[in-house]
LODOPA-250171 format. One record per atom (N, C-alpha, C): residue in one letter; x, y, z. Coordinates in steps of 0.05 Angstrom, whole numbers, padded with zeros to 5 digits, always signed. Example, Ala and Ser with C-alpha at 12.3 -4.5 7.8 and 13.67 -1.06 7.14 Angstrom:
REM residues 2
A+00264-00114+00156;A+00246-00090+00156;A+00264-00066+00156;S+00257-00045+00142;S+00273-00021+00143;S+00258+00001+00157;
REM end
This chain:
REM residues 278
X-00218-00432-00122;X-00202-00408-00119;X-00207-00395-00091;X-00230-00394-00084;X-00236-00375-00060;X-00224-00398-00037;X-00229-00422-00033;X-00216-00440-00012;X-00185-00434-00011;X-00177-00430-00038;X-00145-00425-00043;X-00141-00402-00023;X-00160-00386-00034;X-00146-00351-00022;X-00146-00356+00006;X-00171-00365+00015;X-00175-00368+00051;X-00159-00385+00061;X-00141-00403+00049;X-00122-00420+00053;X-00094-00410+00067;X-00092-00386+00044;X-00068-00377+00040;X-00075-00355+00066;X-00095-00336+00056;X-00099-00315+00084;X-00095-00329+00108;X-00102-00351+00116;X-00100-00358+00145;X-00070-00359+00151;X-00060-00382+00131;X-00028-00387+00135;X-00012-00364+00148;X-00018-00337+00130;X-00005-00311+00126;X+00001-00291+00160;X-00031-00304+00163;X-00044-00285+00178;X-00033-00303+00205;X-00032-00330+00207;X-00014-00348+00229;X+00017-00334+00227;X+00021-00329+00210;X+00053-00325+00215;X+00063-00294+00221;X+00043-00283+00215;X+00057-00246+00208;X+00047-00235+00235;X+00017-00245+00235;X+00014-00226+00273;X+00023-00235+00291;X+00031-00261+00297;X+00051-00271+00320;X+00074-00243+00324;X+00089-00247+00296;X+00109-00239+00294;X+00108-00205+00299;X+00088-00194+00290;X+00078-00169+00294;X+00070-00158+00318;X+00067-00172+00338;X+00056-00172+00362;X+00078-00185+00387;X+00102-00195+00370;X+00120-00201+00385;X+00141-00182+00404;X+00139-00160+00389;X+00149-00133+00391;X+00185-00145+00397;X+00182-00158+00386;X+00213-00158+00367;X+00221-00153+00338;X+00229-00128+00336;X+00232-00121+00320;X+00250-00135+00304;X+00274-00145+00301;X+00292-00156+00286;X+00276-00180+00272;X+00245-00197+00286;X+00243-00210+00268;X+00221-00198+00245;X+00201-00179+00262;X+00192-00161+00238;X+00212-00149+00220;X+00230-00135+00230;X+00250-00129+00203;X+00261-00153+00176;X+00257-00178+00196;X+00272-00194+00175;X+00252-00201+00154;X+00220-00203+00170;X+00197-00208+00147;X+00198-00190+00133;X+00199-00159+00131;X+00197-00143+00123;X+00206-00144+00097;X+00232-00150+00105;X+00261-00145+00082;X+00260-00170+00067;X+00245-00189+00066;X+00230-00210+00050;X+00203-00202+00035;X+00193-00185+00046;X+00175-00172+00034;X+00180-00156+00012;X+00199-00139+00017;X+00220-00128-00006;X+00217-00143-00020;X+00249-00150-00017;X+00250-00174-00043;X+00225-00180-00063;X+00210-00197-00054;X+00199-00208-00064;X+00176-00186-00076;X+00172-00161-00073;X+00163-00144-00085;X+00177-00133-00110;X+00207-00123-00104;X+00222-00109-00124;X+00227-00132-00140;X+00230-00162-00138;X+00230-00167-00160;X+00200-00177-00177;X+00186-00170-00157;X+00156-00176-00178;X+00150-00151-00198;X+00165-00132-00182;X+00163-00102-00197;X+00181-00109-00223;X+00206-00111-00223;X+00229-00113-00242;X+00211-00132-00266;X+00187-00157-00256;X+00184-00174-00281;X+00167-00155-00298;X+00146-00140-00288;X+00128-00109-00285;X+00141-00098-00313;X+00175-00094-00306;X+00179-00067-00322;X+00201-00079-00344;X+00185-00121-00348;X+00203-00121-00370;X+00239-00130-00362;X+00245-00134-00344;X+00274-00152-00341;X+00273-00178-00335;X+00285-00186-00349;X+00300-00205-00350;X+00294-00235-00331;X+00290-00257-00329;X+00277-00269-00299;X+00312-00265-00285;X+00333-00276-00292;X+00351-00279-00286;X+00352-00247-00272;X+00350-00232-00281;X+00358-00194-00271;X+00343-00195-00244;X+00306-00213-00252;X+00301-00190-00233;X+00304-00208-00213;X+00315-00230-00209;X+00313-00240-00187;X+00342-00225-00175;X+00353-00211-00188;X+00373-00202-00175;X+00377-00175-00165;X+00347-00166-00185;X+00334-00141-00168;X+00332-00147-00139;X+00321-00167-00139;X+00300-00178-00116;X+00328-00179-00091;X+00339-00184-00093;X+00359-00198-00076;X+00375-00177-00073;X+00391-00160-00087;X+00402-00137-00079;X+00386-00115-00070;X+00362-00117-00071;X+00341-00095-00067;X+00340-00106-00034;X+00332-00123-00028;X+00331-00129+00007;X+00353-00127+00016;X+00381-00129+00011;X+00408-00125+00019;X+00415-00095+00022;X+00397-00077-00003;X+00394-00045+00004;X+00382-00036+00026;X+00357-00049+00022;X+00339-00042+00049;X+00350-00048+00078;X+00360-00070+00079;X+00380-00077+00103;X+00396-00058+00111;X+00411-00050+00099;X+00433-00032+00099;X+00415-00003+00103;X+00404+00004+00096;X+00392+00029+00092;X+00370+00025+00120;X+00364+00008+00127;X+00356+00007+00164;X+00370+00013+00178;X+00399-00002+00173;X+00413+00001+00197;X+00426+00036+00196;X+00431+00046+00174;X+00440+00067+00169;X+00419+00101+00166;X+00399+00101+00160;X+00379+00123+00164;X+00378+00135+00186;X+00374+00156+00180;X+00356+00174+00208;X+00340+00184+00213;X+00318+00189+00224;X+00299+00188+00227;X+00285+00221+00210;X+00307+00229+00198;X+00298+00257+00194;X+00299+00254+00162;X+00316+00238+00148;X+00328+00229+00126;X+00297+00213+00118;X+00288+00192+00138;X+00270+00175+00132;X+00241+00191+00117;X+00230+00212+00144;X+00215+00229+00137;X+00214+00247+00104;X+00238+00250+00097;X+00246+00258+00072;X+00236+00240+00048;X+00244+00218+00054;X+00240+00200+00040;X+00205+00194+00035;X+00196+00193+00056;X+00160+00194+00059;X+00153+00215+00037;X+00160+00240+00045;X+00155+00268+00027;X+00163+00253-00008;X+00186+00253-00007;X+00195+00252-00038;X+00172+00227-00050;X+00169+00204-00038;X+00153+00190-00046;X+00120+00197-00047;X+00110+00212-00030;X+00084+00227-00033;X+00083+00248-00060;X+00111+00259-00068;X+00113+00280-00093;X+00115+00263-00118;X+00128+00231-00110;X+00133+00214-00138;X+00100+00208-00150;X+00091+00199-00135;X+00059+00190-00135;X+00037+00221-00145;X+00038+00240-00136;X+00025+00265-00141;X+00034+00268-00168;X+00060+00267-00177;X+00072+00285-00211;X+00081+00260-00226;X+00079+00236-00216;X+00104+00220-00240;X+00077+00198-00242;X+00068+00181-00216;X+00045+00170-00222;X+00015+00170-00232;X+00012+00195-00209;X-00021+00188-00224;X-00023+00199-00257;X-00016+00223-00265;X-00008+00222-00285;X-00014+00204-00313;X+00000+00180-00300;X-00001+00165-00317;X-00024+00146-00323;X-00045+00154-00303;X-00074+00138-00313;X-00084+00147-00329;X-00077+00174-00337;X-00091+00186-00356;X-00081+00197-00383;X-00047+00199-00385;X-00037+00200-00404;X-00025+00165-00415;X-00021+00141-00391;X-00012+00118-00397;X+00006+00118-00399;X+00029+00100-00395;X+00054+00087-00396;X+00066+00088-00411;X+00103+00104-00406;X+00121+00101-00436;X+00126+00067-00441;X+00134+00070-00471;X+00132+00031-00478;X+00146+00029-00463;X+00151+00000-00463;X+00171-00021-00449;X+00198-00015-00449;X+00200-00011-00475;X+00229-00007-00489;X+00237+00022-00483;X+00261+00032-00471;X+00270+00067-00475;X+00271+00076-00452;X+00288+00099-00450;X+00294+00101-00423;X+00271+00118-00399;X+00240+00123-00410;X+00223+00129-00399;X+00208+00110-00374;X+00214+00076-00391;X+00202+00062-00369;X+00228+00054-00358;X+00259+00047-00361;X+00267+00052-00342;X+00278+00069-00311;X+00266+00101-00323;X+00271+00114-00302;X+00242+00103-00283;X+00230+00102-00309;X+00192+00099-00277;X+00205+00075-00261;X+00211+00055-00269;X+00224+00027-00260;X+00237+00040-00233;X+00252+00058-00236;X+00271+00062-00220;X+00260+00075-00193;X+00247+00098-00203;X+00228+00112-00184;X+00209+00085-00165;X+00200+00076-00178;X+00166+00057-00175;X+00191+00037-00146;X+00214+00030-00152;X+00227+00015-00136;X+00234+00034-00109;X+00235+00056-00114;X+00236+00086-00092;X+00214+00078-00071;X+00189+00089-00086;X+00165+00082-00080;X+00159+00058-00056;X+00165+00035-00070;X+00160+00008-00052;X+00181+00013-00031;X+00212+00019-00033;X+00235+00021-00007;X+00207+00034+00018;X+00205+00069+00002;X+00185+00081+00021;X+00161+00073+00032;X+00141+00053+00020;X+00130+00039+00035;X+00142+00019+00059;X+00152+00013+00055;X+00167-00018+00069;X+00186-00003+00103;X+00188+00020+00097;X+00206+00041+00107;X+00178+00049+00130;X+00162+00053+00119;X+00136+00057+00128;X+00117+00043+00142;X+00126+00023+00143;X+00107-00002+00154;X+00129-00001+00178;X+00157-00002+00178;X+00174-00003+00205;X+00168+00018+00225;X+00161+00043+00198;X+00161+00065+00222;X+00137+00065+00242;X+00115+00061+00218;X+00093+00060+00234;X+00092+00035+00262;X+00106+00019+00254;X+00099-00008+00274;X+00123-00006+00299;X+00133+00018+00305;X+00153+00030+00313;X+00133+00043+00338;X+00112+00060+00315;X+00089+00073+00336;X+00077+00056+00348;X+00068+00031+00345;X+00057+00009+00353;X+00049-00003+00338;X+00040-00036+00339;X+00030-00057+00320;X-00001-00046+00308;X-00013-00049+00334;X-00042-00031+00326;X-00044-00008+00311;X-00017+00010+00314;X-00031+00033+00300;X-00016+00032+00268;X+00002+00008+00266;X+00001+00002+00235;X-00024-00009+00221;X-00023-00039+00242;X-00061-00052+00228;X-00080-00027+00225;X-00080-00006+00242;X-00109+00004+00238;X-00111+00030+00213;X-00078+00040+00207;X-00073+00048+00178;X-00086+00024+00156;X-00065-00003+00161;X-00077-00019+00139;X-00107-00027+00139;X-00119-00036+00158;X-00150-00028+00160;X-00171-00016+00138;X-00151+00014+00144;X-00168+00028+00129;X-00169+00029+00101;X-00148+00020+00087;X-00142+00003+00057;X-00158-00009+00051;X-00157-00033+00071;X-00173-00067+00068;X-00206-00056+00072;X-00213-00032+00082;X-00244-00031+00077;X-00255-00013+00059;X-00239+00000+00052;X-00237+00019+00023;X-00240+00000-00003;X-00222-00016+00000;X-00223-00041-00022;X-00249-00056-00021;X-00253-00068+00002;X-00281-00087+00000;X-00306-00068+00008;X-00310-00041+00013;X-00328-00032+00001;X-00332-00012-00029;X-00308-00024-00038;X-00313-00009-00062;X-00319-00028-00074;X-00318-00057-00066;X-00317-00086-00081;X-00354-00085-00073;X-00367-00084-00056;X-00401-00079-00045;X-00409-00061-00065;X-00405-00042-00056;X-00421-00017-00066;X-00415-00016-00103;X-00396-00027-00118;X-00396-00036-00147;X-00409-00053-00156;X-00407-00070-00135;X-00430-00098-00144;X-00457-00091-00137;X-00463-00079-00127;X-00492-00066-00116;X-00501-00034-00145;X-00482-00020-00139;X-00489+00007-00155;X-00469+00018-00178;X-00450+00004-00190;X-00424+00003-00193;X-00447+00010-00228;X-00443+00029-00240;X-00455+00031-00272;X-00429+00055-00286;X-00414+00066-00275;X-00397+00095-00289;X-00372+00087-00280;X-00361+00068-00302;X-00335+00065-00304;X-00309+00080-00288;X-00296+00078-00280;X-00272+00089-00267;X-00253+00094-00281;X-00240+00077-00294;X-00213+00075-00308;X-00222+00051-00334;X-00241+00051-00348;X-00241+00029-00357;X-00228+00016-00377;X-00204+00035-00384;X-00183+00027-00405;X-00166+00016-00381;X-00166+00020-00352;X-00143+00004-00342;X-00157-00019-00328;X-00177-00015-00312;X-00191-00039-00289;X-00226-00032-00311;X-00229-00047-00318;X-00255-00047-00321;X-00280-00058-00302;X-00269-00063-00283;X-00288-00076-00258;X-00293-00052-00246;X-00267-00030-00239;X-00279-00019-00221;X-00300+00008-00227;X-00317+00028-00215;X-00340+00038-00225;X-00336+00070-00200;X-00338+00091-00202;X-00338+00112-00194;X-00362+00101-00164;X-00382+00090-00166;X-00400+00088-00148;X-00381+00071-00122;X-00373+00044-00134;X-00349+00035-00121;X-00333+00043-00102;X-00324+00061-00113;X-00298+00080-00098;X-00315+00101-00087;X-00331+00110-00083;X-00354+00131-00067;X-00358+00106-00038;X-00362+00093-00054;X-00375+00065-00023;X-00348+00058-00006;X-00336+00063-00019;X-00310+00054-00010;X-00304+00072+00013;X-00299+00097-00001;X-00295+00128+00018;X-00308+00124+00043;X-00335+00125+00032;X-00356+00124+00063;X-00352+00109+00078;X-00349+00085+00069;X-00351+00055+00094;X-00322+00078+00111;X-00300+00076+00103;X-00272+00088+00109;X-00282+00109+00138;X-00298+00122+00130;X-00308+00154+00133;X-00321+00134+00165;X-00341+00127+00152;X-00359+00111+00180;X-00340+00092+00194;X-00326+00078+00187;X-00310+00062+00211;X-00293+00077+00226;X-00278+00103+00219;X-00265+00118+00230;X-00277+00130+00252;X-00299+00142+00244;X-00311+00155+00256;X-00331+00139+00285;X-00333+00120+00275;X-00340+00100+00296;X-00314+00096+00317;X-00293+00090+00303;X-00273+00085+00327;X-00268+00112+00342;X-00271+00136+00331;X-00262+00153+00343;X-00285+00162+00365;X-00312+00154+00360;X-00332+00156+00378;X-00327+00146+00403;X-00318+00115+00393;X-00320+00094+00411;X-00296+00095+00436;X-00272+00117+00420;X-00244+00109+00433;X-00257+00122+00465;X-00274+00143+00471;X-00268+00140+00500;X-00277+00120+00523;X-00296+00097+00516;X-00298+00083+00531;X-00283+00056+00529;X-00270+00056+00497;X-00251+00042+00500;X-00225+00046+00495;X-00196+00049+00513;X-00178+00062+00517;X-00158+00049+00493;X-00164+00021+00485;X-00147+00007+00472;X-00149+00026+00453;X-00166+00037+00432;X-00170+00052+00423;X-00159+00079+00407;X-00156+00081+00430;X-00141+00120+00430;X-00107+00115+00413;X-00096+00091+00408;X-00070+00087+00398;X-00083+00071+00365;X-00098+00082+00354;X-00110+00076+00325;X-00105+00103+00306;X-00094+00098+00277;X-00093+00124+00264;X-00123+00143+00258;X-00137+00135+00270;X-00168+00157+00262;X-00163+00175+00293;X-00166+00161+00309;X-00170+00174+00331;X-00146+00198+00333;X-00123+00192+00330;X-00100+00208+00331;X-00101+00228+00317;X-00120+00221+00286;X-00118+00241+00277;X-00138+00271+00280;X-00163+00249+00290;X-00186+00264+00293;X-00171+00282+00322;X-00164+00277+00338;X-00158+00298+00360;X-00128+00312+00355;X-00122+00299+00340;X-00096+00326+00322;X-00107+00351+00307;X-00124+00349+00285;X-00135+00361+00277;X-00163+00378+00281;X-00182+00363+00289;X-00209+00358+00292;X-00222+00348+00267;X-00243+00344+00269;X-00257+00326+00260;X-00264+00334+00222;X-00260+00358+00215;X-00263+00362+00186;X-00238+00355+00162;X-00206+00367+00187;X-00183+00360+00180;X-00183+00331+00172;X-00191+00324+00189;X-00184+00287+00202;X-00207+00270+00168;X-00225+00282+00168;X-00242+00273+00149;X-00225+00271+00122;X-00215+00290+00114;X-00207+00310+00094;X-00191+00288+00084;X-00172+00284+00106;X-00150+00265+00103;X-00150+00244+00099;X-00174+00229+00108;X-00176+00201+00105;X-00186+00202+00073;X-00209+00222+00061;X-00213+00215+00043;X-00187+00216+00015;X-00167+00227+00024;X-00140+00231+00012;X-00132+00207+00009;X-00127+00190+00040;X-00109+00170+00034;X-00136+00140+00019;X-00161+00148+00019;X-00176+00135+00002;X-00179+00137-00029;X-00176+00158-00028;X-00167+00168-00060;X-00136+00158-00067;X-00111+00166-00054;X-00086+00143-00056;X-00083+00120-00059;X-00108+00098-00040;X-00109+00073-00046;X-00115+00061-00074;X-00136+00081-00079;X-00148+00074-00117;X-00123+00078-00132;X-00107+00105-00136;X-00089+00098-00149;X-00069+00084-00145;X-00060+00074-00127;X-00043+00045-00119;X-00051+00029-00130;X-00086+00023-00136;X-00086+00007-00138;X-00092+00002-00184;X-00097+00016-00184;X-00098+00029-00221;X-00069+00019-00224;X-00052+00047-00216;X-00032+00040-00225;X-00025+00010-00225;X-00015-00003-00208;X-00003-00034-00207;X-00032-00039-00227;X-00048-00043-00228;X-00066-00059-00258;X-00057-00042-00289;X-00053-00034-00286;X-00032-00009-00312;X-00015-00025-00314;X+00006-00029-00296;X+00029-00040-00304;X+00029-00067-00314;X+00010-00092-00297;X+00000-00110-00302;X-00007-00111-00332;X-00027-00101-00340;X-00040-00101-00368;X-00012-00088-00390;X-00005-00075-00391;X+00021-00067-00398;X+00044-00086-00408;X+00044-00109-00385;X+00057-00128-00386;X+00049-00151-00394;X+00022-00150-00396;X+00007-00179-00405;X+00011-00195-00385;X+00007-00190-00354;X+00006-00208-00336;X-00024-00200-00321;X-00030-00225-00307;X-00061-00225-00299;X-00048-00215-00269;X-00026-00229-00264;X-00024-00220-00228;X+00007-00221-00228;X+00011-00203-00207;X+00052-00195-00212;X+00067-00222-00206;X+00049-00239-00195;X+00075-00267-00195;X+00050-00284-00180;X+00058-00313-00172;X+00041-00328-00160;X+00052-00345-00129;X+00065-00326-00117;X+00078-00337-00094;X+00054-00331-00078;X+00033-00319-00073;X+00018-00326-00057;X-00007-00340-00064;X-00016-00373-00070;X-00031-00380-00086;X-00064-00362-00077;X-00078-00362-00098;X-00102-00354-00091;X-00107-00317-00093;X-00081-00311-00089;X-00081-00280-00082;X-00057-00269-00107;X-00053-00277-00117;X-00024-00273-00137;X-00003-00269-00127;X+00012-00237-00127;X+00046-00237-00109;X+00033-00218-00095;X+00056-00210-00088;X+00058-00192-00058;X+00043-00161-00066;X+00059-00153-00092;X+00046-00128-00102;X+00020-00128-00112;X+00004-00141-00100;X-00019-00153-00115;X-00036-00143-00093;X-00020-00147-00071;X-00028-00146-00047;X-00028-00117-00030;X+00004-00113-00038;X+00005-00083-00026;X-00003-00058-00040;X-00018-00063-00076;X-00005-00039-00085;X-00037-00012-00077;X-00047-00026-00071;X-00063-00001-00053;X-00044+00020-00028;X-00022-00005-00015;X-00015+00003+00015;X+00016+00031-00001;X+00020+00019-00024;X+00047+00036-00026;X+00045+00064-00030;X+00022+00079-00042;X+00023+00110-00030;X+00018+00113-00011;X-00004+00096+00002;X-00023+00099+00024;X-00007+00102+00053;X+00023+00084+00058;X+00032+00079+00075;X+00056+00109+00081;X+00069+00111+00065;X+00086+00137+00066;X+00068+00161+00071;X+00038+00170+00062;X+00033+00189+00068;X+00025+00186+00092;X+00008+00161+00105;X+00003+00157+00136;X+00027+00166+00154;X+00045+00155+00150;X+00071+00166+00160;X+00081+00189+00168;X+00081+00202+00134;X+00084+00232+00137;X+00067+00249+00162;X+00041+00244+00154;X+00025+00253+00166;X+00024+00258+00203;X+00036+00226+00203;X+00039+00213+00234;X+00060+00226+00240;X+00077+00238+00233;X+00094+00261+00250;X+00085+00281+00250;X+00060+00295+00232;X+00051+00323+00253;X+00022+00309+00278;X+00031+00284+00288;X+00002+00275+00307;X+00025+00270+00332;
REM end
């Protein structure tokens, strides 16, 4: 399994930073809008349709997004960041603690509907940000990817007071503390480091830390570290819900896409948001 995953990460990782670093946008947009897809319909199998439906989720959902690139404005978009930061605050988290209407009725199809909101606004989010530059998307997602693997350290090391354990039973309050910090210390390291190195100064810590200063800047990160956990609950909610171990298996070793992103999907709209008052 782990040869699988490092298999697949390399492949991924050959094909997406070329392309990310190409600063052609039309072909990042086109990965993008593949990324879609193949999310909304991992979401649609999530909430209970149909294979036939959701592949048609999947496919009309990237044909929206298309359309909805070429047609947005940049003020419309920002809206869209907000409404998605308010879906996640009142309709999501919510639900770790009260849990999921059944399958059946029109409660989980409105969440269905929203949760598909959600992912547009991430995906919406990754253009904008990579708009600001390639680096200062990676160094948003960065801060995800070390939230995650030190919450994955610090659980396996100190990990004893459950988190959610009716939804993820792995993960542990100590976990997600380790997580924070590592977040807290790498930031804070780059933002040390940014004046002798200039590459630097175009990373989301640094921007934020001299937008704000340094308590604001803290404040925030531990926000969008606290967002990543529920990205990441929720999508195992829905999972367990559905009696699936992983939302699909198009990426061997790693499961599907939302498997992948669902830390990044609050995490990315509020970076965003945010990145218009920097």
């Amino acid at each position: 399994m782990l040869k699988t995953r490092i298999i697949t990460a390399v492949l991924l990782l050959a094909v997406l930073l070329p392309v990310l670093f190409s600063q052609y946008f039309p072909a990042v947009a086109a990965v993008v809008t593949l990324f879609v897809a193949a999310a909304l319909w991992e979401a649609a199998r999530l909430f209970g349709v149909s294979a036939a439906r959701a592949r048609l989720a999947g496919v009309a959902g990237g044909a929206l997004f298309v359309l909805l690139m070429l047609v947005a404005k940049p003020a419309s978009v920002n809206s869209l960041y907000g409404v998605a930061c308010l879906l996640w605050l009142i309709r999501y988290v919510p639900t770790l603690g009260m849990g999921l209407p059944p399958m059946q009725g029109g409660g989980n199809w409105s969440m269905a509907l929203t949760f598909s909101f959600a992912i547009f606004a991430c995906f919406f989010a990754i253009l904008g940000l990579y708009l600001q530059s390639p680096l200062y998307l990676l160094s948003v997602m960065a801060l995800v990817w070390l939230a995650d693997i030190g919450a994955y350290f610090a659980g396996k090391a100190f990990g004893k007071r459950k988190l959610a354990p009716s939804i993820s039973p792995g993960k542990s309050w100590e976990g997600a503390i380790g997580g924070g910090i590592a977040v807290l210390l790498l930031a804070s390291a780059t933002v040390l480091l940014a004046p002798a190195n200039p590459w630097l100064a175009d990373t989301f810590a640094v921007k934020l830390q001299a937008r704000f200063g340094w308590a604001i800047a803290l404040l925030l990160l531990v926000v969008i570290v606290a967002a990543s956990i529920v990205g990441d609950l929720f999508e195992s909610q829905l999972k367990r819900r559905a009696g699936m171990k992983d939302s699909s298996n198009l990426l061997p070793g790693h499961g599907g896409v939302l498997d992948r992103i669902d830390a990044l999907i609050p995490v990315l709209p509020l970076a965003a948001l945010i990145g218009f008052w920097l």
